[in-house]
DSSP file (Angstrom, degrees, kcal/mol; ACC not computed):
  #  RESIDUE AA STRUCTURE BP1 BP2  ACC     N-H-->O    O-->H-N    N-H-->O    O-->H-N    TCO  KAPPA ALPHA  PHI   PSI    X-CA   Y-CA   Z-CA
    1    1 A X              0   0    0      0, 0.0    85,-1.4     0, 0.0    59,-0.3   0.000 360.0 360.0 360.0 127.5    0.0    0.0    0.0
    2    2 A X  E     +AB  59  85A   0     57,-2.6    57,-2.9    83,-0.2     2,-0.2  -0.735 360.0 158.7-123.3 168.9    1.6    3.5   -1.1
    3    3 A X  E     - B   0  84A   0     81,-1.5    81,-1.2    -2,-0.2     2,-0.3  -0.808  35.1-125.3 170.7 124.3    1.2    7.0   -0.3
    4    4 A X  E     - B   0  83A   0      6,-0.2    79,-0.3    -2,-0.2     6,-0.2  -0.719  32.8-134.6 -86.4 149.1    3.5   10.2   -0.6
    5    5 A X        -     0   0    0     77,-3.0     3,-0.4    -2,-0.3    77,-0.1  -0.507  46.9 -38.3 -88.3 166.6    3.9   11.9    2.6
    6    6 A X  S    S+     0   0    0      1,-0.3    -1,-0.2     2,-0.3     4,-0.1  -0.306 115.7  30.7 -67.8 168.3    3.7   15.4    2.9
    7    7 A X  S    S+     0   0    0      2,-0.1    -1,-0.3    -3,-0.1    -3,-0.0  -0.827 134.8  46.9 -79.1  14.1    4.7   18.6    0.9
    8    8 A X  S    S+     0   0    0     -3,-0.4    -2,-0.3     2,-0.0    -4,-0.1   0.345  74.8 135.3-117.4  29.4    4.1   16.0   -1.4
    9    9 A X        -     0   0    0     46,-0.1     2,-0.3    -6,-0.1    -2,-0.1  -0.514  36.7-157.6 -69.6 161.7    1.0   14.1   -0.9
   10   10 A X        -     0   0    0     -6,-0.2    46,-0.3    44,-0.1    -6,-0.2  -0.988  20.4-140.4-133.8 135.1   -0.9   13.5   -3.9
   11   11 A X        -     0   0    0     -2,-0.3    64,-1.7    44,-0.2    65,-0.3  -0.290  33.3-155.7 -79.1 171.0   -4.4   12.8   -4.7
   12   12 A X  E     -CD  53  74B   0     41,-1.9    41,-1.7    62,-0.2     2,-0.2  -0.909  15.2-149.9-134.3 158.8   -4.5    9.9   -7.7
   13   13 A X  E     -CD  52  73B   0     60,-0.9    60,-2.4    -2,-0.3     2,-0.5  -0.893  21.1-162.0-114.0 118.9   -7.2    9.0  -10.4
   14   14 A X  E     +CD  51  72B   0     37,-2.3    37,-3.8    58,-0.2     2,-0.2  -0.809  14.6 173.9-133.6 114.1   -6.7    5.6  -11.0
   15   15 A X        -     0   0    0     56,-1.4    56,-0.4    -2,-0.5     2,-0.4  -0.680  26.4-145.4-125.2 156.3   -8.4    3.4  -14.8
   16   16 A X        -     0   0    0     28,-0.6    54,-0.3    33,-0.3    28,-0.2  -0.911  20.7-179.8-116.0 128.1   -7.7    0.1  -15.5
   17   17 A X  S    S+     0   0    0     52,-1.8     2,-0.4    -2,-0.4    53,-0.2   0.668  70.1  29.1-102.6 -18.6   -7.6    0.5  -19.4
   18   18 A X  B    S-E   69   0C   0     51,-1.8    51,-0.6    47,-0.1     2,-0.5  -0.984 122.4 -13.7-146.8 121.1   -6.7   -3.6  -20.2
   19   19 A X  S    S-     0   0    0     -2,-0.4    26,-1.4    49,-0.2     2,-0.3  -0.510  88.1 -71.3  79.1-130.5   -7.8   -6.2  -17.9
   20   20 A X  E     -F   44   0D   0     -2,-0.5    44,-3.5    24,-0.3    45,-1.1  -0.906  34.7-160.7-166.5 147.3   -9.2   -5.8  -14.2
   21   21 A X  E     -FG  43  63D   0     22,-2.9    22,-2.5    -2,-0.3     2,-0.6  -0.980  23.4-129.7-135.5 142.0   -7.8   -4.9  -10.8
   22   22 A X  E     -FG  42  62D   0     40,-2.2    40,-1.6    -2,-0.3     2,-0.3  -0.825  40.8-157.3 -70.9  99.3   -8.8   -5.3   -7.2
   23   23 A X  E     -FG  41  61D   0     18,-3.6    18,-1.5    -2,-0.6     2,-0.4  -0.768  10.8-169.9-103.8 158.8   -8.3   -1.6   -5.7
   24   24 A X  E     +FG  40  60D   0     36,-2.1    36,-2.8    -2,-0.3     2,-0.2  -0.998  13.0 175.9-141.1 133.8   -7.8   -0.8   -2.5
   25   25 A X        -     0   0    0     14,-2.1    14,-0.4    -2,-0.4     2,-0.3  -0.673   4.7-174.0-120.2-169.7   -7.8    2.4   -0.7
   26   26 A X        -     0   0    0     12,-0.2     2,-0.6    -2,-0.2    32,-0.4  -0.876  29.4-121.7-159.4 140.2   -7.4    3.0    3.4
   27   27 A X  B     +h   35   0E   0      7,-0.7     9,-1.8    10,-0.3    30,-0.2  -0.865  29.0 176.8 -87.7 131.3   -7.8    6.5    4.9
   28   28 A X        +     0   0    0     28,-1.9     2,-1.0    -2,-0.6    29,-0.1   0.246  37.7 126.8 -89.6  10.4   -4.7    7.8    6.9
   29   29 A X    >   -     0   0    0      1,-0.1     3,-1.8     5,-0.1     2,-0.3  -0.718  63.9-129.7-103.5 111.7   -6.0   11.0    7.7
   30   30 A X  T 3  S+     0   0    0     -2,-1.0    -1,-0.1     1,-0.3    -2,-0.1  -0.315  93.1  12.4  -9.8  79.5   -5.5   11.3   11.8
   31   31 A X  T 3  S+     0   0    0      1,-0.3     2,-0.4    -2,-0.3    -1,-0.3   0.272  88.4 128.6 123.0 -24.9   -8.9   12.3   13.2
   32   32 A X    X   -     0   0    0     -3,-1.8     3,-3.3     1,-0.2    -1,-0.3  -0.350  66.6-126.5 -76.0 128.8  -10.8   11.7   10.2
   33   33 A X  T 3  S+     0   0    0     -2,-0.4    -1,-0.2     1,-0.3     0, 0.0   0.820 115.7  57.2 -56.6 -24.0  -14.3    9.2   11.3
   34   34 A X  T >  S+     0   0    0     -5,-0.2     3,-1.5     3,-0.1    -7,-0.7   0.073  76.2 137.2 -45.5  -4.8  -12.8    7.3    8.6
   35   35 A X  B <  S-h   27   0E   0     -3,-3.3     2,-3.1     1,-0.2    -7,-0.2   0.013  77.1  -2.7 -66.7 171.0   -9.4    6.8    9.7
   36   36 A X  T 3  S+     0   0    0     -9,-1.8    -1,-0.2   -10,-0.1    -8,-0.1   0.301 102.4 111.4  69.1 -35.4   -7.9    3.2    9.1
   37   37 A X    <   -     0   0    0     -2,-3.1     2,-0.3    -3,-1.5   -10,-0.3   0.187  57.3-152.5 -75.7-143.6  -11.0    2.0    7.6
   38   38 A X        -     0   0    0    -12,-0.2     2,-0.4    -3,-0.0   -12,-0.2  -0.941  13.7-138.0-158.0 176.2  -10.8    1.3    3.6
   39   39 A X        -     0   0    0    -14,-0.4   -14,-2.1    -2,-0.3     2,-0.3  -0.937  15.6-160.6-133.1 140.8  -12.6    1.2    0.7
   40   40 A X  E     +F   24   0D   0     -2,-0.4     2,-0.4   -16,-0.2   -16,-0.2  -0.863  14.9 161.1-123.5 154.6  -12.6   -1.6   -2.5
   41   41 A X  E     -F   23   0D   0    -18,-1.5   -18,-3.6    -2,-0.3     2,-0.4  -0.992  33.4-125.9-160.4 137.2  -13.6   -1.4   -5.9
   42   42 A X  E     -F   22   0D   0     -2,-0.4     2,-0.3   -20,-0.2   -20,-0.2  -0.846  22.6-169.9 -92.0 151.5  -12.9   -3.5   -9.4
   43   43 A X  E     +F   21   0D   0    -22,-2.5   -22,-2.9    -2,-0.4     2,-0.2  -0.966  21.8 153.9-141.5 133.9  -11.9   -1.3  -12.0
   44   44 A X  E  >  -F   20   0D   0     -2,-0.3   -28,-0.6   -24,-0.2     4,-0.5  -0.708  58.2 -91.7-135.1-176.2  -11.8   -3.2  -15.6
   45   45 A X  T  4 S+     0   0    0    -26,-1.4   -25,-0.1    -2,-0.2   -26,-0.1   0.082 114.2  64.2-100.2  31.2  -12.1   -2.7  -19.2
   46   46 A X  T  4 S+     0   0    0    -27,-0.2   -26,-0.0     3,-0.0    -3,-0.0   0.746 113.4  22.9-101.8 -78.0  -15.7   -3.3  -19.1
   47   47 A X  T  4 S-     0   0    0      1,-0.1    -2,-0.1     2,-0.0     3,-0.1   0.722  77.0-151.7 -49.7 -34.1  -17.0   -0.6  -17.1
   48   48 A X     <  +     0   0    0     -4,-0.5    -1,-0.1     1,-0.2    -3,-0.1   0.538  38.2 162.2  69.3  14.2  -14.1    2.1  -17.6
   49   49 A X        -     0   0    0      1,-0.1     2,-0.4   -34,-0.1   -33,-0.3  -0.204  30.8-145.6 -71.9 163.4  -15.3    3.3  -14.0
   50   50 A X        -     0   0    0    -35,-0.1     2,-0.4    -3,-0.1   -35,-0.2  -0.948   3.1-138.4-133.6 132.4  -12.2    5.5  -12.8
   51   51 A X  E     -C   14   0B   0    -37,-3.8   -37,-2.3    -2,-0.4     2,-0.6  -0.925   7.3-147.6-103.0 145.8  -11.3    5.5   -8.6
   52   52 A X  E     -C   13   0B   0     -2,-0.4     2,-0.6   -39,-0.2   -39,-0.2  -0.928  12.9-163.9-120.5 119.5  -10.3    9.0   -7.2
   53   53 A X  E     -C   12   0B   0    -41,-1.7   -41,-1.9    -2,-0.6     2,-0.1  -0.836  21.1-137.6-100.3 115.1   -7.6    8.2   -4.3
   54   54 A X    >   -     0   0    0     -2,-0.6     3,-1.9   -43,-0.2     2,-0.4  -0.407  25.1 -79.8 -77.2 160.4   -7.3   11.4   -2.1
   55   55 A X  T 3  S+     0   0    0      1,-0.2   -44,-0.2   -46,-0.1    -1,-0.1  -0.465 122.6  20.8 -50.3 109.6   -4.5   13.2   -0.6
   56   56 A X  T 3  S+     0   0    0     -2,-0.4   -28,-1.9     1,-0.3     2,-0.5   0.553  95.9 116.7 119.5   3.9   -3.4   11.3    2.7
   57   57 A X    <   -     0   0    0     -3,-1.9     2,-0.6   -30,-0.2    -1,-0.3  -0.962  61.7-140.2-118.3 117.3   -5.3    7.5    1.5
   58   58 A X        -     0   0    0     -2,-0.5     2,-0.5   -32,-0.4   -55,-0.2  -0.544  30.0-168.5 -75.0 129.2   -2.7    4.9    1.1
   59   59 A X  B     +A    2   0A   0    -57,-2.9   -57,-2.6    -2,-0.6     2,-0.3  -0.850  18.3 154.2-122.3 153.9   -3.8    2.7   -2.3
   60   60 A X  E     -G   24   0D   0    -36,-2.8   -36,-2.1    -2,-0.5     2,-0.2  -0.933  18.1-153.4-165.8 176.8   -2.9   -0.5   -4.0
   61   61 A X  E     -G   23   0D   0     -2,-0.3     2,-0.4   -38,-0.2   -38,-0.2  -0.846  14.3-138.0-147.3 160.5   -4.3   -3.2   -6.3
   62   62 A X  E     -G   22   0D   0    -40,-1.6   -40,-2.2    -2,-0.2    36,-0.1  -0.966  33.7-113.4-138.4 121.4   -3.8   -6.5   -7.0
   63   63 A X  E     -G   21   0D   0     -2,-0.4   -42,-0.3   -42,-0.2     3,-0.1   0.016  24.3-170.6 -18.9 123.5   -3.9   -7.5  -10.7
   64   64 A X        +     0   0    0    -44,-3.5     2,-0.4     1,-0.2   -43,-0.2   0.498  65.0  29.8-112.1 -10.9   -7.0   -9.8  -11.9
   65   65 A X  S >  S-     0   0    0    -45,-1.1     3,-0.7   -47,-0.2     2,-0.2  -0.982  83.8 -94.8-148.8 158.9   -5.8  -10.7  -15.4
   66   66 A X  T 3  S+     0   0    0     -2,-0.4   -47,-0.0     1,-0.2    -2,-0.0  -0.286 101.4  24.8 -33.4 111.5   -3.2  -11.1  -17.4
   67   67 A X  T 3  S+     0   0    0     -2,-0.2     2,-0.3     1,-0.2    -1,-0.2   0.841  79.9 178.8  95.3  19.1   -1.9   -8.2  -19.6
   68   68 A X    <   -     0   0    0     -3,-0.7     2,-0.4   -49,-0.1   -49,-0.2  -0.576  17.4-170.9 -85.3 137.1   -3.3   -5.7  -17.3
   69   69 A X  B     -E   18   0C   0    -51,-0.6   -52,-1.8    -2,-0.3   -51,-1.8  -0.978   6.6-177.5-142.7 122.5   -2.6   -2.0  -18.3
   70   70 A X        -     0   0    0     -2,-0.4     2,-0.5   -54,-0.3   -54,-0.2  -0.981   9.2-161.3-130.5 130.3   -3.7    1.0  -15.2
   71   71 A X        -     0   0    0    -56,-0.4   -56,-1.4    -2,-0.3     2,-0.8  -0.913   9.9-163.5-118.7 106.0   -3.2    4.5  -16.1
   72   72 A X  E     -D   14   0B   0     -2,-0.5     2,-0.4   -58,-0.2   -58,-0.2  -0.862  12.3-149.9-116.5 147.2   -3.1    6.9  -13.4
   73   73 A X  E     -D   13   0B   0    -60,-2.4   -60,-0.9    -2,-0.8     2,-0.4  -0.880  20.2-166.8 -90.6 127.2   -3.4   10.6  -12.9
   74   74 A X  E     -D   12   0B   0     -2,-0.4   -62,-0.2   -62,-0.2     4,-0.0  -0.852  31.3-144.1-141.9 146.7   -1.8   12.4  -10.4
   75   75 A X  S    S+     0   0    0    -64,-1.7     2,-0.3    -2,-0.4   -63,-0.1   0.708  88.0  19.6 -49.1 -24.4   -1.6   15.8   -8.5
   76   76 A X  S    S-     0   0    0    -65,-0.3     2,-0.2   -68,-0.1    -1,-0.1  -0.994  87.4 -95.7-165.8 129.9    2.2   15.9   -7.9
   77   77 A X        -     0   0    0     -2,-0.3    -2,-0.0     1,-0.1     0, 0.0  -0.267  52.0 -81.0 -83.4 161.3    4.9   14.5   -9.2
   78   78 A X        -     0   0    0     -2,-0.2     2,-0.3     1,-0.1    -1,-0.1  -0.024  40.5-173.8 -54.1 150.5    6.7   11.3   -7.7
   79   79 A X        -     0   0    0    -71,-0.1     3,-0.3    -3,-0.1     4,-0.2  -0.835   5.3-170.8-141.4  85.0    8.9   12.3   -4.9
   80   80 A X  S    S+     0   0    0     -2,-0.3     3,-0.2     1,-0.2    -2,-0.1   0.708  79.2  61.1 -66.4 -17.8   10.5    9.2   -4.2
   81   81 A X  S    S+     0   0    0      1,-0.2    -1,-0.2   -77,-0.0    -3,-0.0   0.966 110.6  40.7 -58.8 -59.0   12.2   10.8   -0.9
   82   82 A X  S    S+     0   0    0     -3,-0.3   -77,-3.0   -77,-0.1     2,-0.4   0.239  92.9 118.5-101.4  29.2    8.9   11.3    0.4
   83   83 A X  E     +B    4   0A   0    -79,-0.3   -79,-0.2    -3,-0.2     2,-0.2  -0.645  37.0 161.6 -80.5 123.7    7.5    7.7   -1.0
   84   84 A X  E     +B    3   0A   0    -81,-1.2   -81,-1.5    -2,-0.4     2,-0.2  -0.818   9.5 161.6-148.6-173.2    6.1    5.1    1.9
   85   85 A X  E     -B    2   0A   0    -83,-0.2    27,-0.5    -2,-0.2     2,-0.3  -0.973  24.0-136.7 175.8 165.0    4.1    2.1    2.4
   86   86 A X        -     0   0    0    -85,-1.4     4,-0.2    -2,-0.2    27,-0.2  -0.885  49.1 -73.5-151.5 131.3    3.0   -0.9    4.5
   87   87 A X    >   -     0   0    0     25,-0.5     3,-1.3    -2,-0.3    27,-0.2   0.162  28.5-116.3 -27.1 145.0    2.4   -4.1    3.5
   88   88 A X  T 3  S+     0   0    0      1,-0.3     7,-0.3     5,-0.0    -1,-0.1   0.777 120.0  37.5 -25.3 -57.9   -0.4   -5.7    1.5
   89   89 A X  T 3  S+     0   0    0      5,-0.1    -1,-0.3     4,-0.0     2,-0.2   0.045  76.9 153.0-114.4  40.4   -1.2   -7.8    4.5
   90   90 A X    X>  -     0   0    0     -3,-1.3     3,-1.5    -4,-0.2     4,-0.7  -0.478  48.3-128.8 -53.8 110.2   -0.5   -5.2    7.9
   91   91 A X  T 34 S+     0   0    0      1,-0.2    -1,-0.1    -2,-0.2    -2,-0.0   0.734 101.8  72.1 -24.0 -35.9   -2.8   -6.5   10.7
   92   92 A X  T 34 S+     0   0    0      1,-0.2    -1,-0.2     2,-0.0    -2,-0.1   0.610 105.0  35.2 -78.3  10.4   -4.1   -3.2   11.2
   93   93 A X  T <4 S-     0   0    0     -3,-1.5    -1,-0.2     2,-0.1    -2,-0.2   0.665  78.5-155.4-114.8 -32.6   -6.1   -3.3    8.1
   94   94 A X     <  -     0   0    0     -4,-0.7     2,-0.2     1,-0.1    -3,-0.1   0.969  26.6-164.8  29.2  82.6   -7.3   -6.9    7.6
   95   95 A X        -     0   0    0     -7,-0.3     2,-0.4    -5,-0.2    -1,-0.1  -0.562  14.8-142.4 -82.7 155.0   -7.6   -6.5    3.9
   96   96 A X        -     0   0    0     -2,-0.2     2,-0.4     2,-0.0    -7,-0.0  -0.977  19.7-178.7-100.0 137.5   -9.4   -8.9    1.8
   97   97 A X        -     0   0    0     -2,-0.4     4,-0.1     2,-0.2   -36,-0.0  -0.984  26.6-139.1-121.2 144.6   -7.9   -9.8   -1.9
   98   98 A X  S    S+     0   0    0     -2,-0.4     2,-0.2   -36,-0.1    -1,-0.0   0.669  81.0  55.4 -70.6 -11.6   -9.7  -12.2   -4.2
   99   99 A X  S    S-     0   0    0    -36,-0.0     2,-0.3   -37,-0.0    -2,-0.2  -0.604  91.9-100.8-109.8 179.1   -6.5  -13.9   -5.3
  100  100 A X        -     0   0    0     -2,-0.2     2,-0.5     2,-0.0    -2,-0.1  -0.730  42.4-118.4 -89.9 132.9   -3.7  -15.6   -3.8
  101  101 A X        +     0   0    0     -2,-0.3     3,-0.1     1,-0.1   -39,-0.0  -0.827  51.8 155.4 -81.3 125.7   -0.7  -12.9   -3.7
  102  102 A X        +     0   0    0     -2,-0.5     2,-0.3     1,-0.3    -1,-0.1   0.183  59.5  41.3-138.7  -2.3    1.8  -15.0   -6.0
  103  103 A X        +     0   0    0      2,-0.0    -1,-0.3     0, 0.0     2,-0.3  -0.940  62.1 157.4-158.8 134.1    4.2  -11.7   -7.4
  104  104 A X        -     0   0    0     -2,-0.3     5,-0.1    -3,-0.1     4,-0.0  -0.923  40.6-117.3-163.4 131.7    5.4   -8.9   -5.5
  105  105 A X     >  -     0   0    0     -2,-0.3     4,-0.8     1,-0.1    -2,-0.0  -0.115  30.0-116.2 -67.8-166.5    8.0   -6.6   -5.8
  106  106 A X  T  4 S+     0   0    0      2,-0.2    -1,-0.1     1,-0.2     0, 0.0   0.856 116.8  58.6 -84.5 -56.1   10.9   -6.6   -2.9
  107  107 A X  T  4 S+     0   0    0      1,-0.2    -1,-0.2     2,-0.2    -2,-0.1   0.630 103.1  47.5 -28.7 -34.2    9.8   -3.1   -2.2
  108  108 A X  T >4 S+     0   0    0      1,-0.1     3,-1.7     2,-0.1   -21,-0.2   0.843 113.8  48.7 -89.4 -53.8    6.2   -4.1   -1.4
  109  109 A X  T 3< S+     0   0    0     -4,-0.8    -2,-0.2     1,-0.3    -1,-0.1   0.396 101.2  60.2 -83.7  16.2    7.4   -6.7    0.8
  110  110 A X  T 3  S+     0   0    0      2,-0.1    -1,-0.3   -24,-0.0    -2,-0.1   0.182  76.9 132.5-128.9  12.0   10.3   -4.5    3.1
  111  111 A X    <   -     0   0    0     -3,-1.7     2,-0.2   -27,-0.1   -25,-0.2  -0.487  58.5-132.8 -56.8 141.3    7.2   -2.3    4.3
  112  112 A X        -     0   0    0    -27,-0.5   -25,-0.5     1,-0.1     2,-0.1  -0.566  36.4 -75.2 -87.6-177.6    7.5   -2.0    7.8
  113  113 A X        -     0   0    0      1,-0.2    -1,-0.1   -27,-0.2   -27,-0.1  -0.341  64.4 -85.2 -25.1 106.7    4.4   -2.5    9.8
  114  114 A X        -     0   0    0    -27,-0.2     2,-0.3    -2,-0.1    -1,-0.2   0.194  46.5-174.3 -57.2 171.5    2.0    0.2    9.7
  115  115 A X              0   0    0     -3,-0.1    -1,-0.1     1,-0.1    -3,-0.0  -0.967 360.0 360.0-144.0 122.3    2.3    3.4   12.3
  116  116 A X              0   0    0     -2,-0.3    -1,-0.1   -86,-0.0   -86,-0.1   0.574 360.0 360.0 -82.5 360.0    0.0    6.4   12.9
């Protein structure tokens, strides 16, 4: 799950143009009635439906087909400095995903443990 910290957060808009993804978003935002909780959505090339990831919500997806091509738009440009993350499967989230995770970069998988 990724998310620039600030002066660089960025909101995202997020298409799957080729295939389908399992998205996931989580609100970070400290205070918010929302905080922690998350929200999930398939985004394909049947529907063309688009997800709008706000500033300060960590997102990821987990691929549903082969060949899959997601095109995002994004407020700010990558700041790799200020680039974080927590694993796919951090206890504090209990995410669901409909597939078995079977590829994952090294990156994804040396998130520490989320922290508010």
């Amino acid at each position: 799950m990724h998310f620039q910290k600030a002066p660089a957060s960025e909101a995202k808009l997020v298409r799957c143009l080729r295939g389908g993804i399992h998205d996931i978003i989580i609100d970070l935002r400290p205070g918010s009635v929302t905080f922690r909780k998350h929200f999930a959505v398939e985004l394909n090339d049947e529907t063309y439906r688009a997800l709008y990831v706000p500033e300060s919500f960590a997102h990821g997806f987990q691929s549903l087909a082969d060949s899959t091509l997601v095109e995002y738009q994004m407020s700010e440009y990558y700041a790799p400095e200020y680039g974080t993350g927590f694993r796919y499967d951090d206890a504090a989230f209990a995410l669901s995903w409909p597939l078995s995770v079977t590829n994952i970069s090294e990156q994804d998988l040396a998130w520490p443990a989320f922290s508010p």
